[in-house]
N, C-alpha and C positions, 0 to 999 in steps of 0.2 A: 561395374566393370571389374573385371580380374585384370591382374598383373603378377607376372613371374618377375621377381628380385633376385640378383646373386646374394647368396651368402657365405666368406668365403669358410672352407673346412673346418678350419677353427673355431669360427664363432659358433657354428654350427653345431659343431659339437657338445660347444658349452651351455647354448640353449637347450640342445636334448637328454641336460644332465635332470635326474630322478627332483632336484631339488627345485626347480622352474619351471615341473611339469605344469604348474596349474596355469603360466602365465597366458595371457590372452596374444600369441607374437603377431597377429593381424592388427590388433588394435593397438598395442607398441607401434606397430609401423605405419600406421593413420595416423597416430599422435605428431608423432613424425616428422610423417609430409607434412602435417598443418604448422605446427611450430617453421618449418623449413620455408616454406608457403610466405608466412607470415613474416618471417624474419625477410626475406627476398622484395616482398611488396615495401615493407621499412624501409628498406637501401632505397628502393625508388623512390619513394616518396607517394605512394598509394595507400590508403588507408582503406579496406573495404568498407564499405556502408552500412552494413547489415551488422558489425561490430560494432560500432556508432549506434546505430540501431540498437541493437544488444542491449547497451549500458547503458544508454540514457531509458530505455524501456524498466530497465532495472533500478535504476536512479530514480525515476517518475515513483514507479510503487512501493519502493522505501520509503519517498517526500510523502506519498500519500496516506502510505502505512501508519508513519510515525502521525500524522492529523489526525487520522481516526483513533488512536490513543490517545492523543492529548484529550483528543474531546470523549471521550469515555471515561474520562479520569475526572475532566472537570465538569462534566454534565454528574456524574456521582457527588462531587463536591459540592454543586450547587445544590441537588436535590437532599443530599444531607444536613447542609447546614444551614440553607437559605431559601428554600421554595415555599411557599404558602400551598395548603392543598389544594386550591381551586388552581395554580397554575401547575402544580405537577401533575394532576391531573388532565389538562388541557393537554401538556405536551404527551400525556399516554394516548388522548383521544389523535394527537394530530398522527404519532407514533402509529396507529393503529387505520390511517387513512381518512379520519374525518376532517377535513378543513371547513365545513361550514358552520361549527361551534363555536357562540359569540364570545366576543373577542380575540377571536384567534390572531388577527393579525397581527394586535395589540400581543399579544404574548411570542411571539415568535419574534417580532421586531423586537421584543423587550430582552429573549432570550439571546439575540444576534448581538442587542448593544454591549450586554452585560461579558459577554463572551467577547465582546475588544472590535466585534466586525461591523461593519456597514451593513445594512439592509436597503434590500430592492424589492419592489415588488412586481411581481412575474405573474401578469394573468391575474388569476385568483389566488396566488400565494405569493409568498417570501421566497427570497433566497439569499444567501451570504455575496455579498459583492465581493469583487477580486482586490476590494482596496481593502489589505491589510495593515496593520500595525507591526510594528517592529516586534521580535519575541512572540508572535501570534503563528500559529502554523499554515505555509504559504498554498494549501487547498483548502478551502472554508466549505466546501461541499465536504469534504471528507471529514472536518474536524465537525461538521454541524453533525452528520451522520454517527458519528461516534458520538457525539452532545448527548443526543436526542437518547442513544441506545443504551450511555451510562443512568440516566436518568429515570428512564423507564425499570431496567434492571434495581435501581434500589425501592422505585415502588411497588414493584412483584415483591418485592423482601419483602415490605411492610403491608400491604393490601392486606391482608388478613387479616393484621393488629387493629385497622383501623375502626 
């Protein structure tokens, strides 16, 4: 939609000073209306949805964000100073899509307890239950996803050595 705005002489002229040529004065006057917009729905007492929306969208993938670091961090941890090869390896195989390598279950439930979470199992596999521990990060999909991925990356290090 277009829209004609008065502007009056004055400002007008200050806007078409050589030093504010570059400004964008459409999107000055978008910013605007929304801030205007915005402040007007406050007096009522309406809050749009879609802002709500916004943040908490942004909030979820931060909470999420920050789980797949932890578990990146403590899946290296583990795999550096406590994994046995027969289960760091497991977890490359699970890493890699094979669940039907014996004991799998056994190692994935052992990795979930060890990492502070509950284990379920789901079908033919595991997953991190939603019952966490305190100090534990509050997406156990996300933190497991990150476990598995720091884990893997320190056995790529060493695979060769071995």
């Amino acid at each position: 939609m277009r829209m004609n705005i008065y502007v009056p002489d004055e400002l007008h002229q200050k806007m078409q000073a050589s030093d504010y040529s570059e400004i964008n004065w459409s999107a000055v006057a978008q910013q605007a209306f929304e801030q205007e917009l915005k402040v007007h729905a406050a007096k009522k007492g309406i809050k749009p949805m879609n802002t709500v929306i916004e943040r908490l969208r942004a909030s979820k993938k931060n909470v999420e964000d920050q789980s797949y670091v932890a578990g990146i961090n403590d899946g290296r941890i583990w795999a550096e100073e406590h994994a046995q090869y027969d289960e760091l390896t497991a977890v490359v195989e699970v890493h890699n899509g094979d669940t039907s390598i014996d004991g799998y279950s056994e190692v994935v439930g052992r990795i979930l307890s060890e990492a502070g979470y509950q284990a379920e199992e789901v079908g033919d596999g595991w997953k991190p239950s939603m019952n966490w521990r305190a100090g534990l990060p509050p997406t156990p999909e996300r933190y497991f996803e990150g476990w598995v991925e720091g884990a893997v990356a320190v056995f790529a290090e060493v695979e060769d050595e071995l």
